[in-house]
DRENDO-1510 file (C-alpha; in Angstrom, 1 decimal, always signed):
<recs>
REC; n; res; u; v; w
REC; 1; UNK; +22.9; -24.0; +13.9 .
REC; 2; UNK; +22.4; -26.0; +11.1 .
REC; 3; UNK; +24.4; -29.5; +11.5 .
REC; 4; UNK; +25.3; -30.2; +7.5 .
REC; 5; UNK; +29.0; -30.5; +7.1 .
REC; 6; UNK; +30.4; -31.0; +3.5 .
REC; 7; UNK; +30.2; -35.0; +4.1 .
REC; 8; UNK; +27.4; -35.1; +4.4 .
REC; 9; UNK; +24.0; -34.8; +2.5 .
REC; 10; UNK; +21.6; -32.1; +3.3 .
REC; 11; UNK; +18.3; -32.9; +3.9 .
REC; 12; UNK; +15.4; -31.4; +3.8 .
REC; 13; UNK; +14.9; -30.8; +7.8 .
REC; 14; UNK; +17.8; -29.5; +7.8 .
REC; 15; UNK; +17.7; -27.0; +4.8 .
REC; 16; UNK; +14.5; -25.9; +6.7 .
REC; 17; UNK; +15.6; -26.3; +10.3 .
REC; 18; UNK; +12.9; -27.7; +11.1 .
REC; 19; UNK; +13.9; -29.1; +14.4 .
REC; 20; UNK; +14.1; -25.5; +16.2 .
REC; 21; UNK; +11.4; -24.1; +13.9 .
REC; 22; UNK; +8.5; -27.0; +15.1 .
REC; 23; UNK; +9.9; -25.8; +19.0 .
REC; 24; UNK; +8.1; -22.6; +18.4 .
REC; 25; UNK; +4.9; -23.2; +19.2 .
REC; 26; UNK; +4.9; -23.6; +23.1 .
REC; 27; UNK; +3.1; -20.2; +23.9 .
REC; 28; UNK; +5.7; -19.1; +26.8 .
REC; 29; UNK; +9.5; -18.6; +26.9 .
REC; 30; UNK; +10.9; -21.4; +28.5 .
REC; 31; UNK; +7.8; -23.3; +28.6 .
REC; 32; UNK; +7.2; -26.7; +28.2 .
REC; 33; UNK; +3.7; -27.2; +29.3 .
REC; 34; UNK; +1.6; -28.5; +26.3 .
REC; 35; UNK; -0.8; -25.9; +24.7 .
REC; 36; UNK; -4.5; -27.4; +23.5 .
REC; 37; UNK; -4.8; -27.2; +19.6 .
REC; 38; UNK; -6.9; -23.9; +19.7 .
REC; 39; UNK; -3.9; -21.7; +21.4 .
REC; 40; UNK; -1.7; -24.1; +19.5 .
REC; 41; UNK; -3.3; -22.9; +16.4 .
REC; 42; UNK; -3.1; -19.0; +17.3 .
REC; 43; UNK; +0.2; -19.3; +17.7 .
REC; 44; UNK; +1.1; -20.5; +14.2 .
REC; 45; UNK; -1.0; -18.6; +12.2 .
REC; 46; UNK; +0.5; -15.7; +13.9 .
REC; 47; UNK; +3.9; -16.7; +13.3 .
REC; 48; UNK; +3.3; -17.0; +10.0 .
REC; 49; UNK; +2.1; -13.7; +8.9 .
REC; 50; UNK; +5.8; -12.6; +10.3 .
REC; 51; UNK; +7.4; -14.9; +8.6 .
REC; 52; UNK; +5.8; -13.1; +5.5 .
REC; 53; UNK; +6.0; -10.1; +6.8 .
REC; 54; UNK; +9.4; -10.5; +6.7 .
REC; 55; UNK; +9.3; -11.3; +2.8 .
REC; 56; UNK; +7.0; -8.7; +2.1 .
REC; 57; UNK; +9.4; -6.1; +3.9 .
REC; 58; UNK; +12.4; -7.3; +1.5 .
REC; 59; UNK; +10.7; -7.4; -1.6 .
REC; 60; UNK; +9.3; -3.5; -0.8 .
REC; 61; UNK; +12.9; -3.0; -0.5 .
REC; 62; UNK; +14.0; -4.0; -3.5 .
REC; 63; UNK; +11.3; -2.4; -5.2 .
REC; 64; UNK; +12.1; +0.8; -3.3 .
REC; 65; UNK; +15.8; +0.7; -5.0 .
REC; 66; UNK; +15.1; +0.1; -8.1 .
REC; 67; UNK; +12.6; +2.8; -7.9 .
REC; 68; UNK; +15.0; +5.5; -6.3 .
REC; 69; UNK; +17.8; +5.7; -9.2 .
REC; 70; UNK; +18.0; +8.9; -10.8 .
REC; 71; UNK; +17.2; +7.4; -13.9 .
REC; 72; UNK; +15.0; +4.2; -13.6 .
REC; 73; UNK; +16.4; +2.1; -16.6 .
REC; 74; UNK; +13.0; +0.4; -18.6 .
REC; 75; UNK; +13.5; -3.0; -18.0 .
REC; 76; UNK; +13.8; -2.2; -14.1 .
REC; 77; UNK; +10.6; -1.5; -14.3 .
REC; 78; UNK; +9.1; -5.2; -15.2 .
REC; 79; UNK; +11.4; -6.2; -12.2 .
REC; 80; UNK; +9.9; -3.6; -9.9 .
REC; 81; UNK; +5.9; -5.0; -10.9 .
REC; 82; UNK; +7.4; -8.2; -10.1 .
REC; 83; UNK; +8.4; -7.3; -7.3 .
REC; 84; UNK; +5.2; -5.7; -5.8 .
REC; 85; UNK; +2.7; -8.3; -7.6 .
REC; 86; UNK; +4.8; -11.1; -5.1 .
REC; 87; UNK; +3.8; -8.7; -2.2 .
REC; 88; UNK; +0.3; -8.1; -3.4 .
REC; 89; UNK; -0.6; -12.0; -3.5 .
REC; 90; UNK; +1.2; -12.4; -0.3 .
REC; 91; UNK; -1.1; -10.2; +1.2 .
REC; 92; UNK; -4.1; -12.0; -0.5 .
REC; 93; UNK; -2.9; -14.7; +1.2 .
REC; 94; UNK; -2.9; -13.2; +4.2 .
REC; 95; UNK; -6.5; -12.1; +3.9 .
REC; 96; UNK; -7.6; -15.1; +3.0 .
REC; 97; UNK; -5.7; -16.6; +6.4 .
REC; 98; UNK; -7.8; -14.9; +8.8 .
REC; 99; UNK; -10.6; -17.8; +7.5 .
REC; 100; UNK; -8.5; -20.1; +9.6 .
REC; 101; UNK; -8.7; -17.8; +13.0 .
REC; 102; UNK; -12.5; -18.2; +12.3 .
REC; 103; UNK; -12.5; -21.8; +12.9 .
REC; 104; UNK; -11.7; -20.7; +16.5 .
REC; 105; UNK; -15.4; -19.9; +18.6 .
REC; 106; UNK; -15.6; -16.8; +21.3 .
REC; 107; UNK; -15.6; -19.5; +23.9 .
REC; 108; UNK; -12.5; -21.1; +22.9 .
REC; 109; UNK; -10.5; -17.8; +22.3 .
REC; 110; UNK; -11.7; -16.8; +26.3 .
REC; 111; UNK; -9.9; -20.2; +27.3 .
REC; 112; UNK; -6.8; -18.4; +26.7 .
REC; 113; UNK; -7.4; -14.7; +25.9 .
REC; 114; UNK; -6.1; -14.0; +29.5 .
REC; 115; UNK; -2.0; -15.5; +29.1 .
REC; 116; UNK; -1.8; -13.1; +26.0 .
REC; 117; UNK; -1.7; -10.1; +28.9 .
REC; 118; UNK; -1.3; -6.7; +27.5 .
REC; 119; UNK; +0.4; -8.0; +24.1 .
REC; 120; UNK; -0.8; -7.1; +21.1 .
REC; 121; UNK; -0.8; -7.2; +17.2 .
REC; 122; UNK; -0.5; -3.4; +17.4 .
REC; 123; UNK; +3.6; -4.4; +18.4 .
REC; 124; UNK; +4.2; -6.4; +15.5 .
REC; 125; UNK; +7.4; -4.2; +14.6 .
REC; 126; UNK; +7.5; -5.7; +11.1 .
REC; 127; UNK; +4.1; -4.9; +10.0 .
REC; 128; UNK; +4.8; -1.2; +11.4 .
REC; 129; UNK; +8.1; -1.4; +9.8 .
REC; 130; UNK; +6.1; -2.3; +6.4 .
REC; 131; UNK; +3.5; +0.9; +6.7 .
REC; 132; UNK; +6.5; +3.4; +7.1 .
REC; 133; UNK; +8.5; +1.7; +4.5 .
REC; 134; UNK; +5.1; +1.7; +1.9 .
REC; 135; UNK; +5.2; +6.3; +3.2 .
REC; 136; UNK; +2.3; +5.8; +6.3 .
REC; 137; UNK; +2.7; +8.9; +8.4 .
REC; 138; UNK; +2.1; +9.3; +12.2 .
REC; 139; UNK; -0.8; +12.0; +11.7 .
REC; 140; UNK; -2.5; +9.9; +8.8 .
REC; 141; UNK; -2.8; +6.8; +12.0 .
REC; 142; UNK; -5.4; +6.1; +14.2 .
REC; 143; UNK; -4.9; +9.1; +16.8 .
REC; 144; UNK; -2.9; +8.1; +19.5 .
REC; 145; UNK; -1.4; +5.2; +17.7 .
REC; 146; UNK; +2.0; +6.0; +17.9 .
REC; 147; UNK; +4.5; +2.8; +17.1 .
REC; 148; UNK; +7.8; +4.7; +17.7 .
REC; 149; UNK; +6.7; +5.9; +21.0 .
REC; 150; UNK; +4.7; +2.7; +22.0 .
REC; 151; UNK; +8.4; +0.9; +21.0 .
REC; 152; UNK; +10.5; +3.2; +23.3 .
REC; 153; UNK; +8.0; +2.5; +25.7 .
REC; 154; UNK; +8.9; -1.4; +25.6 .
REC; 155; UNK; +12.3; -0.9; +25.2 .
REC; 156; UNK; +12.9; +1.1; +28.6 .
REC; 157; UNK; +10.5; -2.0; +30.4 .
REC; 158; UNK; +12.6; -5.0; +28.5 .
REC; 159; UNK; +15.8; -5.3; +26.1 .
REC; 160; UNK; +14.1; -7.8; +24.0 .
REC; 161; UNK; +11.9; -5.2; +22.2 .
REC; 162; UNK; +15.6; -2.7; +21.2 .
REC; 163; UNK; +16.2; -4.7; +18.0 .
REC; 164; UNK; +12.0; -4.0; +16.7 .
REC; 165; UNK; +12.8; -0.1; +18.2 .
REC; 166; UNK; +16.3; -0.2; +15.4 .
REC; 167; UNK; +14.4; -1.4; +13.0 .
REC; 168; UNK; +11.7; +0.7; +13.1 .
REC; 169; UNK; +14.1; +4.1; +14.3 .
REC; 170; UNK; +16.2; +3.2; +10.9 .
REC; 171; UNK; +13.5; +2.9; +8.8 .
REC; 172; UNK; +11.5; +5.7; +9.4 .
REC; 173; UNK; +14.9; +7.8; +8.3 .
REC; 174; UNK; +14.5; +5.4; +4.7 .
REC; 175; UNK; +13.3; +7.3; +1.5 .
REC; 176; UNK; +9.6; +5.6; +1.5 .
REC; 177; UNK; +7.6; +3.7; -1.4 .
REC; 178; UNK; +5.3; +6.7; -1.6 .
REC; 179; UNK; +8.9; +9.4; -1.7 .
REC; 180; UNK; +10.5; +7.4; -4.5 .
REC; 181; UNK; +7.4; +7.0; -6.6 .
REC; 182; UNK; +6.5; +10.8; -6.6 .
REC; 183; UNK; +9.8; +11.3; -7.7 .
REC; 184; UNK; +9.3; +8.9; -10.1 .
REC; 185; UNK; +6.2; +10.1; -11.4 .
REC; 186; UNK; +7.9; +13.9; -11.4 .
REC; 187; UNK; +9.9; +12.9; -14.1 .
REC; 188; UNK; +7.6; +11.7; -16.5 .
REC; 189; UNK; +7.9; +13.1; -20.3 .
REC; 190; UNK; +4.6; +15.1; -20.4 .
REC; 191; UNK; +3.5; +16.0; -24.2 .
REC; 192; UNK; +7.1; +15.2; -25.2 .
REC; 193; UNK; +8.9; +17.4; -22.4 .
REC; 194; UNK; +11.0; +16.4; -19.7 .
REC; 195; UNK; +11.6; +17.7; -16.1 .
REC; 196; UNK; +14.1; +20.5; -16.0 .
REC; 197; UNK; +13.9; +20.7; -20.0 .
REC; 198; UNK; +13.5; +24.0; -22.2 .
REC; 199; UNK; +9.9; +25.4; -21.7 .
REC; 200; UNK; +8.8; +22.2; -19.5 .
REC; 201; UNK; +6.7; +24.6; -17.1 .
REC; 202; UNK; +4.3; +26.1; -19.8 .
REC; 203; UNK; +4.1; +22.6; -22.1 .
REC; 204; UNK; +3.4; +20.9; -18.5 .
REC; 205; UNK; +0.6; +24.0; -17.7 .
REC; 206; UNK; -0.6; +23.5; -21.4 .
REC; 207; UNK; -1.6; +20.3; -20.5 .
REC; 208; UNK; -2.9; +20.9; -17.7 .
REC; 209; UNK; -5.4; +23.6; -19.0 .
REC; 210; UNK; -6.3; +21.7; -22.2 .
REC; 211; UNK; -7.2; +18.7; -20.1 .
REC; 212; UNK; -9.2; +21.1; -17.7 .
REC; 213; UNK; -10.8; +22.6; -20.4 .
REC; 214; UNK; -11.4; +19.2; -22.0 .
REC; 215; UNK; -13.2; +17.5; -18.6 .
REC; 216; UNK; -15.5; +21.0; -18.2 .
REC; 217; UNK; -16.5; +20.2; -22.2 .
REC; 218; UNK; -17.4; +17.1; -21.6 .
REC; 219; UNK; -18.7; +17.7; -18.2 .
REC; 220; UNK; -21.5; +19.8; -19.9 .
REC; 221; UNK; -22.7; +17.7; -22.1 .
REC; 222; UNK; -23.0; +15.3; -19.6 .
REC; 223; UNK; -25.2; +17.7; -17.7 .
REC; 224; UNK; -27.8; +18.4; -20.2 .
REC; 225; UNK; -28.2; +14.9; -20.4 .
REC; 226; UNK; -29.1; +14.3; -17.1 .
REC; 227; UNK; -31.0; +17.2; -16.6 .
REC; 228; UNK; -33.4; +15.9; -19.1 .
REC; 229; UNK; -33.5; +12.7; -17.7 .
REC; 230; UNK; -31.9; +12.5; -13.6 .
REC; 231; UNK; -34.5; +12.7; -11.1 .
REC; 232; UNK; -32.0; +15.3; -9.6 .
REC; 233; UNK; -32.8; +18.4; -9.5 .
REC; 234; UNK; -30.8; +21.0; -12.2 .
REC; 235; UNK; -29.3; +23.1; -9.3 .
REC; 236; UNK; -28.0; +19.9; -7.8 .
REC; 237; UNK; -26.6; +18.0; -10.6 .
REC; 238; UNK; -25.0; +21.4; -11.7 .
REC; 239; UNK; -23.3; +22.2; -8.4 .
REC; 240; UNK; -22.2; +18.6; -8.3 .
REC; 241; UNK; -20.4; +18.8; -11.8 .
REC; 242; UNK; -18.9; +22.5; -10.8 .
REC; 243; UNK; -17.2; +20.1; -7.9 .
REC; 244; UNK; -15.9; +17.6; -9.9 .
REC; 245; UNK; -14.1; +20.1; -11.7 .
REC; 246; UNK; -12.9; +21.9; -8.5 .
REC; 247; UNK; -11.3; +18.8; -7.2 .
REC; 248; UNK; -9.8; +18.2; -10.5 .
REC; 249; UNK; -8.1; +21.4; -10.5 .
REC; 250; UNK; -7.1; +21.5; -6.5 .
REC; 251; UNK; -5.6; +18.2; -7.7 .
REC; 252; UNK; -3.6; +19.3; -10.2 .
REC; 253; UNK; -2.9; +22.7; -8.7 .
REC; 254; UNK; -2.6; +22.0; -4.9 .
REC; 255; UNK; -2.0; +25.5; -3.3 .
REC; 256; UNK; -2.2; +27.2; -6.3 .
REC; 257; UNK; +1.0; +25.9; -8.4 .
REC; 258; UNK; +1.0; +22.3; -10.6 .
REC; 259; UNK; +2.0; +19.4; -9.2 .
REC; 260; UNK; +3.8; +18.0; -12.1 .
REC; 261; UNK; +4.1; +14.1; -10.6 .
REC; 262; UNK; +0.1; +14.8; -10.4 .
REC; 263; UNK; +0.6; +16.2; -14.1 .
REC; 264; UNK; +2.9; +13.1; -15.1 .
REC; 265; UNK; +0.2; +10.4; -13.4 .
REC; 266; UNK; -2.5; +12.2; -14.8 .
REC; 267; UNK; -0.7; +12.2; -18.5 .
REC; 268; UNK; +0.1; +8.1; -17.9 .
REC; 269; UNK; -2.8; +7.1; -17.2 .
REC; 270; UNK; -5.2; +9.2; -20.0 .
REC; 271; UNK; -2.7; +7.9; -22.7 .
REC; 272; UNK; -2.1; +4.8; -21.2 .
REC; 273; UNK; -2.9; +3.1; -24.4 .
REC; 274; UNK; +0.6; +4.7; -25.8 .
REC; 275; UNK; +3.6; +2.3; -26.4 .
REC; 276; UNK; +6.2; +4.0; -24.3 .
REC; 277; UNK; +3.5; +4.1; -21.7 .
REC; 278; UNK; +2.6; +0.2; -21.2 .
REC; 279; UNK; +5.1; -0.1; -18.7 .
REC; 280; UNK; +4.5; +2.9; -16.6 .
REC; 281; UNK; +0.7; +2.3; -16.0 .
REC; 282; UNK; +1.5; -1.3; -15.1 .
REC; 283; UNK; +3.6; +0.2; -12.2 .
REC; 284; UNK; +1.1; +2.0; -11.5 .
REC; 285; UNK; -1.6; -0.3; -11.3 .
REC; 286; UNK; +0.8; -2.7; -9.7 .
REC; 287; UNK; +0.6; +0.0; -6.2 .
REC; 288; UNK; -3.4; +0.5; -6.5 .
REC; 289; UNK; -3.4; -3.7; -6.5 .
REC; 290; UNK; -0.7; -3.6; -3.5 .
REC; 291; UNK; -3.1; -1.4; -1.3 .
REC; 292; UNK; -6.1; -3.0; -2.9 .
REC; 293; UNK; -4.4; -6.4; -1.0 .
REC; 294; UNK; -3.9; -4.6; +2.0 .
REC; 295; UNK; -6.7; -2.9; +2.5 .
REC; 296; UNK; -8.6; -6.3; +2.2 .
REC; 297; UNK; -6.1; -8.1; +4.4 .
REC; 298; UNK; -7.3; -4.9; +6.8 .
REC; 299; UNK; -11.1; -5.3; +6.4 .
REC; 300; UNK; -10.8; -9.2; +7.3 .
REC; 301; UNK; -9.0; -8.5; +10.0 .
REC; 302; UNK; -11.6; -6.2; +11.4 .
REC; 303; UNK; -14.4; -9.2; +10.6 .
REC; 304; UNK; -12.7; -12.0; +11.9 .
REC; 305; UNK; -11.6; -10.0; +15.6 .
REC; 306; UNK; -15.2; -8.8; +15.6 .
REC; 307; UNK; -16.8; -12.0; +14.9 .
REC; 308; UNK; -14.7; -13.6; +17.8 .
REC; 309; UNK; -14.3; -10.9; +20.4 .
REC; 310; UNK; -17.6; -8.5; +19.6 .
REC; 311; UNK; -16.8; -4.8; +20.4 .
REC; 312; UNK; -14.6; -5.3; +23.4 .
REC; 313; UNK; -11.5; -3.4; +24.2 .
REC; 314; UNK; -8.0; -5.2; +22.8 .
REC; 315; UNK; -5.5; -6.9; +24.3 .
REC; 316; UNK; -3.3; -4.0; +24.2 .
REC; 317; UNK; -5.8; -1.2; +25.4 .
REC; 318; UNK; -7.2; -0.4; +22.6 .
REC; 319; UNK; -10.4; +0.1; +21.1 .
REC; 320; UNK; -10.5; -3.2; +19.1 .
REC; 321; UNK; -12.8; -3.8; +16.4 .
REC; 322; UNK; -13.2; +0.5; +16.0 .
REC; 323; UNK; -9.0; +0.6; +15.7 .
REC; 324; UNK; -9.3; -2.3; +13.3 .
REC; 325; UNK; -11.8; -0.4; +11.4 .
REC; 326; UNK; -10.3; +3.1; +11.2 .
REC; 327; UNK; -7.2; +1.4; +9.6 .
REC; 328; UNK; -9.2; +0.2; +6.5 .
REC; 329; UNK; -9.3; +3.7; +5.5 .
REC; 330; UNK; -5.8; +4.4; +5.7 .
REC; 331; UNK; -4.4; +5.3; +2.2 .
REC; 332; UNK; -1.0; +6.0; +1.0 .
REC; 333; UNK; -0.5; +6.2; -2.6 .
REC; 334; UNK; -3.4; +8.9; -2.6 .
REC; 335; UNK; -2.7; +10.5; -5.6 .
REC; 336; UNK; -3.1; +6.9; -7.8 .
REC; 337; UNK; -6.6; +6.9; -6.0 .
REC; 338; UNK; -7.2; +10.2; -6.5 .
REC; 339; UNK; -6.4; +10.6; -10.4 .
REC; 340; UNK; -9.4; +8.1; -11.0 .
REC; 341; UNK; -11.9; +10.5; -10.2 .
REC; 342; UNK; -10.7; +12.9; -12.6 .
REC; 343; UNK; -10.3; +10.5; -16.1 .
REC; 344; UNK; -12.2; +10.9; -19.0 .
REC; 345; UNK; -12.8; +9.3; -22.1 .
REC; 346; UNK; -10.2; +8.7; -25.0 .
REC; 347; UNK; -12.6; +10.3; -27.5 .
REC; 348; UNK; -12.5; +13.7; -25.5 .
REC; 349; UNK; -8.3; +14.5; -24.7 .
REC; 350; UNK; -6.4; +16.7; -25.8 .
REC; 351; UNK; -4.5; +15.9; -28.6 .
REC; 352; UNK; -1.3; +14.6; -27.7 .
REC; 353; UNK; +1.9; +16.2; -29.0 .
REC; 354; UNK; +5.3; +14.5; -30.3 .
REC; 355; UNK; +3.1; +11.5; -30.6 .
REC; 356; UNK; +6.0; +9.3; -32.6 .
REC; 357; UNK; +8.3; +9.8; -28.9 .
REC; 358; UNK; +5.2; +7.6; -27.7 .
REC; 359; UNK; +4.9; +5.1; -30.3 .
REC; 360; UNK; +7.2; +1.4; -31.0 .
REC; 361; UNK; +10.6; +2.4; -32.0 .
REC; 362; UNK; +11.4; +1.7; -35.6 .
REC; 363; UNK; +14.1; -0.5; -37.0 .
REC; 364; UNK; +15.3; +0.0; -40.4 .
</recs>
């Protein structure tokens, strides 16, 4: 407890409590012994990705709400890439932190690799709180990497871990990053119609089969050129092309009907050029940069354990280095990675209807 009173002046140790926060760094409840500077320095740099984790988890949050209103006013939408570009820099940070934990040899980790026991950075509650707060789901993990039931697990052995178990029990129950944005998305005014509005279906499918049409155009000429020129063989190149429009329609028509927050992305980020649309592909690109960050933050991860602990099982049982790897290719906002493969050039869409609804608003 903080010991300012009103008659007295705050300072900055006490603004930042330093006194209890520099007591952190011992290694083992109720410990006292002194730590060398290499466990010393594991400790901190540990402590400090939760103390961002802890940031990033409230900014999420408050990009989540903003996000989740029926109708998202515009300028919440500046405040929500605000909110995520903070994240996305903290994790760049964070990637950039694992530099540090290189400094530390094999040999010097081994000095104290045995005290860390069975824990491990798989029971960071916060960071697992963060992946079901961005929309991570169970199946898409590792297999058999189950944080609720790996929590309970603690719980039962020791009280200490209930409050991570809450946290993560509550938050799994939360509308997720990836829920709010699809809903988001859903709503977007495609060719001048809106969700739920007169003849919305067939002016959404028009779209759709325009832009089709539009990519298998283009995708033909593109064809001929190559096949005068590609090394590839013509059966090749053309079965290739007749699969890039495949995915581009099982994109847009998964199971047979349109995904219209597909339809809206899609619409977004062809016309992104549009006015009305500046905002909306900033979001957009403001989640691709988020997982961007964290992907990377992944990845470095995965070098630096692998640099100082080679291919040996983790701390916590698992596989090390392979886990660490197979997380790198977890994805949530799929569809925002997805839509890329299936843009084409401004020169070849569709022409876009109700064009002024697009456009700067006019003052008189």
């Amino acid at each position: 407890m903080s010991s300012y009173t009103s008659s007295s002046r705050l300072t900055y140790s006490e603004y930042l409590r330093l006194n209890e926060l520099l007591e952190l760094q011992s290694g083992e409840i109720g410990c006292e012994r002194e730590i060398n500077n290499d466990e010393t320095h594991f400790i901190i740099i540990h402590q400090i990705f939760e103390l961002w984790f802890k940031l990033v988890l409230s900014e999420l949050r408050c990009a989540r709400n903003l996000l989740m209103s029926s109708h998202v006013e515009e300028s919440d939408i500046p405040k929500v890439v605000g909110h995520l570009n903070r994240v996305t820099e903290i994790c760049r940070l964070m990637a950039n932190q694992w530099k540090v934990m290189e400094t530390l040899s094999p040999q010097d980790f081994l000095v104290f690799r045995d005290k860390l026991g069975t824990a491990s950075g798989f029971e960071s509650w916060q960071m697992r709180e963060l992946e079901f707060l961005m929309g991570l789901k169970n199946d898409e993990r590792n297999k058999g990497m189950d944080p609720l039931a790996h929590y309970r697990k603690l719980a039962d052995e020791n009280p200490v871990y209930l409050q991570g178990l809450k946290k993560l029990e509550e938050t799994i129950k939360e509308p997720s990053l990836e829920e709010v944005l699809q809903k988001w998305l859903e709503r977007t005014p495609i060719q001048g119609s809106f969700l739920g509005g007169e003849n919305d279906e067939e002016l959404v499918e028009d779209f759709v089969e325009k832009y089709l049409g539009a990519m298998d155009n283009l995708n033909q000429k593109l064809l001929e050129q190559m096949i005068e020129h590609s090394s590839v063989d013509k059966k090749t190149l053309e079965e290739r092309f007749n699969a890039n429009i495949k995915s581009a329609e099982e994109y847009l028509r998964p199971e047979g009907k349109i995904s219209r927050s597909r339809a809206g992305l899609l619409f977004i980020e062809a016309y992104r050029e549009l006015p009305l649309l500046a905002w909306p592909r900033k979001l957009i690109d403001s989640f691709v940069e988020l997982e961007e960050s964290m992907v990377l933050f992944r990845t470095h991860h995965a070098r630096m354990v692998e640099r100082i602990i080679g291919r040996r099982i983790g701390t916590g049982g698992s596989s090390g280095v392979d886990y660490l790897d197979a997380t790198t290719k977890y994805r949530i906002f799929k569809d925002l990675w997805g839509v890329r493969t299936i843009l084409i050039k401004n020169s070849s869409l569709p022409p876009i209807n109700n064009s002024e609804m697009y456009g700067f608003s006019k003052t008189k």
